[in-house]
C-alpha positions in Angstrom: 16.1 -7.2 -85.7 16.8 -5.4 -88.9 17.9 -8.9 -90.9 14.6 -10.3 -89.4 12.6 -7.8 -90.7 14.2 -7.8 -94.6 13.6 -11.7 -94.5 10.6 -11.2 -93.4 10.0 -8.5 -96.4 11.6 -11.0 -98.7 9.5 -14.0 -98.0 6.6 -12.1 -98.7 6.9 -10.7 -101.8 8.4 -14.1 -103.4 5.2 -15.8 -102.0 2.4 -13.7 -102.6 0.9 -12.8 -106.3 -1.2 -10.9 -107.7 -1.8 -11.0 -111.3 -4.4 -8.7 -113.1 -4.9 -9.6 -116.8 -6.5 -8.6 -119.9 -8.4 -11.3 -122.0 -8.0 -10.8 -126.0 -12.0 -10.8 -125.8 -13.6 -7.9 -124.9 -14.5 -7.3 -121.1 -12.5 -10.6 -120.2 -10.9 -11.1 -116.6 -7.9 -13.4 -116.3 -7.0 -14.3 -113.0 -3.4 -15.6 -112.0 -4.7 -18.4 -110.0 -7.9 -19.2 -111.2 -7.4 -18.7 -115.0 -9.5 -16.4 -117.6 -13.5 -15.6 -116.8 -15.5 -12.9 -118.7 -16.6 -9.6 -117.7 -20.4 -11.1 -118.5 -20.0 -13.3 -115.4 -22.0 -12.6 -112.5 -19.3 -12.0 -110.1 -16.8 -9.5 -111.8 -14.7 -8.9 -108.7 -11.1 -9.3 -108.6 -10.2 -12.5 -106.7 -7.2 -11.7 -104.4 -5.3 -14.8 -103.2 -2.7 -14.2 -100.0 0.3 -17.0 -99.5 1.0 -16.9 -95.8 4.4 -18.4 -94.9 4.9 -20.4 -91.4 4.3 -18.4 -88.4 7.5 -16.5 -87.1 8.8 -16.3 -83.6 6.6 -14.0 -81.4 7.5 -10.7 -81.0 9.0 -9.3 -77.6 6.8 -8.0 -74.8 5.5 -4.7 -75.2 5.8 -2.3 -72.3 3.9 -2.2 -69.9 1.4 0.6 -69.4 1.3 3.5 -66.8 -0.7 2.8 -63.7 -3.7 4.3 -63.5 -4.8 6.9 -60.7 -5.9 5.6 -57.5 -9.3 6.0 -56.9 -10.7 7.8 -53.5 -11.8 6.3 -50.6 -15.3 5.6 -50.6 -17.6 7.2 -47.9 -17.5 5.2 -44.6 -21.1 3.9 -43.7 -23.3 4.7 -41.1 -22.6 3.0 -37.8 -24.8 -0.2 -37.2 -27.7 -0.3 -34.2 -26.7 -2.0 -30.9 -26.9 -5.4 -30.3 -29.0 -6.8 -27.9 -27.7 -7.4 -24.6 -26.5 -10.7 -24.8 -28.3 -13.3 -21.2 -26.4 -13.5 -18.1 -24.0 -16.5 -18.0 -24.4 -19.2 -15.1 -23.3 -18.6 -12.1 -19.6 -20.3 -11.9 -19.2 -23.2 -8.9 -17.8 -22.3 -5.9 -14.1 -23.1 -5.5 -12.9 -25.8 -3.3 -10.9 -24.6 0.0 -7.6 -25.4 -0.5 -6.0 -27.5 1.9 -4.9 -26.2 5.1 -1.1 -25.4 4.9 1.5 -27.0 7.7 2.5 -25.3 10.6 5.7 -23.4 10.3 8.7 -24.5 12.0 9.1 -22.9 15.8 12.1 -20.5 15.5 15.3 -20.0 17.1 15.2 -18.9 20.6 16.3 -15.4 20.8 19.7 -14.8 22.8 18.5 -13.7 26.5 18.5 -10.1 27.4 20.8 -8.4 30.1 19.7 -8.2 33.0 17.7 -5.1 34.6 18.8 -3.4 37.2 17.9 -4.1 40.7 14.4 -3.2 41.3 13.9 -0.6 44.5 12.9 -3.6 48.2 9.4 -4.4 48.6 7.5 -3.3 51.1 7.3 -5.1 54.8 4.0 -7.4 55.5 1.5 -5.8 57.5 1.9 -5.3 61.7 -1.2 -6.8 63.5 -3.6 -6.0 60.7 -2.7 -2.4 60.9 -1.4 -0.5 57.5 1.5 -1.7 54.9 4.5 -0.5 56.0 7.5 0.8 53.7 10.9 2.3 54.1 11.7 6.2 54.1 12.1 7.5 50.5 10.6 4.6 48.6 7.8 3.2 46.5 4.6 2.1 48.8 2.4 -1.0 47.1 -0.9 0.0 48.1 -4.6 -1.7 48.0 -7.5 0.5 46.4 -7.4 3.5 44.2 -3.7 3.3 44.1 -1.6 0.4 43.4 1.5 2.3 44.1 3.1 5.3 45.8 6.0 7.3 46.3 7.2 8.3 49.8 9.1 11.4 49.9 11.0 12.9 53.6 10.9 16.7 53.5 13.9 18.2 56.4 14.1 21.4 57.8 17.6 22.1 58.8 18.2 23.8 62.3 21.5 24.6 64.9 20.6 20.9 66.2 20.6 19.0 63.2 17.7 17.9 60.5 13.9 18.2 61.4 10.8 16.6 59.7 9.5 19.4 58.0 6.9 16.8 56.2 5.9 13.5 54.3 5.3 13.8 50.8 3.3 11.1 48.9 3.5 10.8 45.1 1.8 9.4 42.4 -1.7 9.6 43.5 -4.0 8.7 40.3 -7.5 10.7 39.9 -9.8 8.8 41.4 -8.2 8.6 44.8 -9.2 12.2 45.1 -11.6 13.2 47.4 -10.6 10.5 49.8 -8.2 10.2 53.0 -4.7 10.3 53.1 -3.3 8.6 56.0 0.5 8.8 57.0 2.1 6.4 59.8 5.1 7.6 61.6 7.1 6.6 64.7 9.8 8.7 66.9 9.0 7.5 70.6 5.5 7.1 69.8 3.5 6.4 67.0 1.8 9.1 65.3 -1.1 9.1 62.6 -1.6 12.1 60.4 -4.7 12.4 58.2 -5.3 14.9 55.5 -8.2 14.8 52.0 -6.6 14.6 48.8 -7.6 17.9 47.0 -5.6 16.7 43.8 -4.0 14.0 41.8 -0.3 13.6 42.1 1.6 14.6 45.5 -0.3 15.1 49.0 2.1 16.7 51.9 1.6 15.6 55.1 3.1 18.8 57.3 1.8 20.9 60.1 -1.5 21.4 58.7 -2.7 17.7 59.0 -4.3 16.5 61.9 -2.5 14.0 63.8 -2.8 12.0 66.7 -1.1 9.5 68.4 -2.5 5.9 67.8 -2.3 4.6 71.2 -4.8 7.1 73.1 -6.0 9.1 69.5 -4.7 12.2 71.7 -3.7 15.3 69.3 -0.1 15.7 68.5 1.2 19.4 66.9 5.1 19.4 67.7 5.6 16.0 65.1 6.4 18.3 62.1 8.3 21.4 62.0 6.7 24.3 63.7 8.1 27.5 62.4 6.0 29.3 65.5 8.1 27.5 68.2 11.0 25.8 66.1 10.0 22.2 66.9 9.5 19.1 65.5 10.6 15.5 65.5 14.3 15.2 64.6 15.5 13.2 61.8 17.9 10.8 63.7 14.6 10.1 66.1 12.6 9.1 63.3 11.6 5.7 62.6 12.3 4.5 58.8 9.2 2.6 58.8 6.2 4.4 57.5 3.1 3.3 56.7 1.0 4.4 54.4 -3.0 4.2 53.4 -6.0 5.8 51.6 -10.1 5.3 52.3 -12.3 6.9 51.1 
């Protein structure tokens, strides 16, 4: 950089000259380049003449200058007015139903259950029209207010063996109360006891029903156990078939 600048220097000086002169005449102006002129002329100024050698190579890039500050955010603006509410599009079409899908396949059929255990025997068909008749102990299908009840023998045990203290039927629903309970039992004749239901669930046929014998409707009070004279039919004498109905 220093060499470039002393040629520079050099170039310059050896190029450029300027000559101020004094003429022998009085008040005369010589000039270097454009010879001798008097100071009577008009123009009496020094003429100046600059020889400019061939342009060098530019310079390097000067640095760059400092950012400047970053100016503040301006104010935000006020918020705009609403739109107008924009018209209600058209109503879109109504979908097609999609076809109906196919039937699924039937599935496998289930391995089969075990067996229940053996239900408790039916009762026997009914005698001349008279009631339906059941076995000692079981469950009694009945027609009416009950479908089914349950037959309960009630003993009184004495010196001579087992006496029929009573006849106990179950399972009496609600509405059958308020009607007639009527119990059918045989030893050598055939008795029929009669009592109301007062409530659901179990009815005793004992010593306080009235019964009667079916054949003649004479009254019979020695079929259950009396504890007044200690009688009553005996167990072995009874007939297991008992019949059992309810009317209103």
């Amino acid at each position: 950089m220093k060499k470039m600048t002393l040629f520079l220097a050099i170039l310059i000086f050896s190029r450029i000259g300027i000559a101020y002169g004094a003429d022998l005449a009085p008040n005369g102006l010589q000039n270097f380049f454009l010879g001798s002129t008097n100071a009577s002329a008009g123009n009496i100024n020094q003429v100046l003449a600059l020889l400019v050698g061939p342009a060098g190579p530019p310079g390097p890039a000067g640095v760059a200058g400092r950012d400047g500050f970053v100016g503040m955010n301006g104010v935000d603006g006020m918020p705009g007015a609403p739109g107008a509410t924009g018209e209600a599009g058209p109503q879109g079409a109504q979908g097609v139903p999609g076809v109906q899908g196919l039937p699924g396949a039937t599935g496998a059929t289930g391995p089969q259950g075990v067996a229940g255990a053996t239900g408790a025997q039916g009762p026997a068909g009914p005698a001349g029209g008279g009631p339906v008749l059941g076995y000692s102990g079981g469950a009694l299908e009945l027609r009416g207010c009950a479908s089914t009840v349950q037959i309960k023998i009630e003993r009184k045990f004495m010196a001579d063996g087992f006496r029929l203290q009573g006849i106990s039927v179950g399972l009496i629903p609600e509405k059958c109360v308020g009607q007639k309970l009527i119990v059918y039992a045989k030893s050598s004749t055939t008795v029929k006891c009669q009592k109301v239901i007062a409530a659901l669930g179990v009815t005793l046929i004992d010593s306080t029903a009235s019964c009667v014998k079916e054949s003649d409707g004479t009254s019979v009070r020695d079929f259950f156990y009396q504890s007044e004279t200690q009688t009553g039919t005996t167990i072995n004498s009874l007939n297991p078939a008992i019949g059992v109905e309810i009317t209103e």
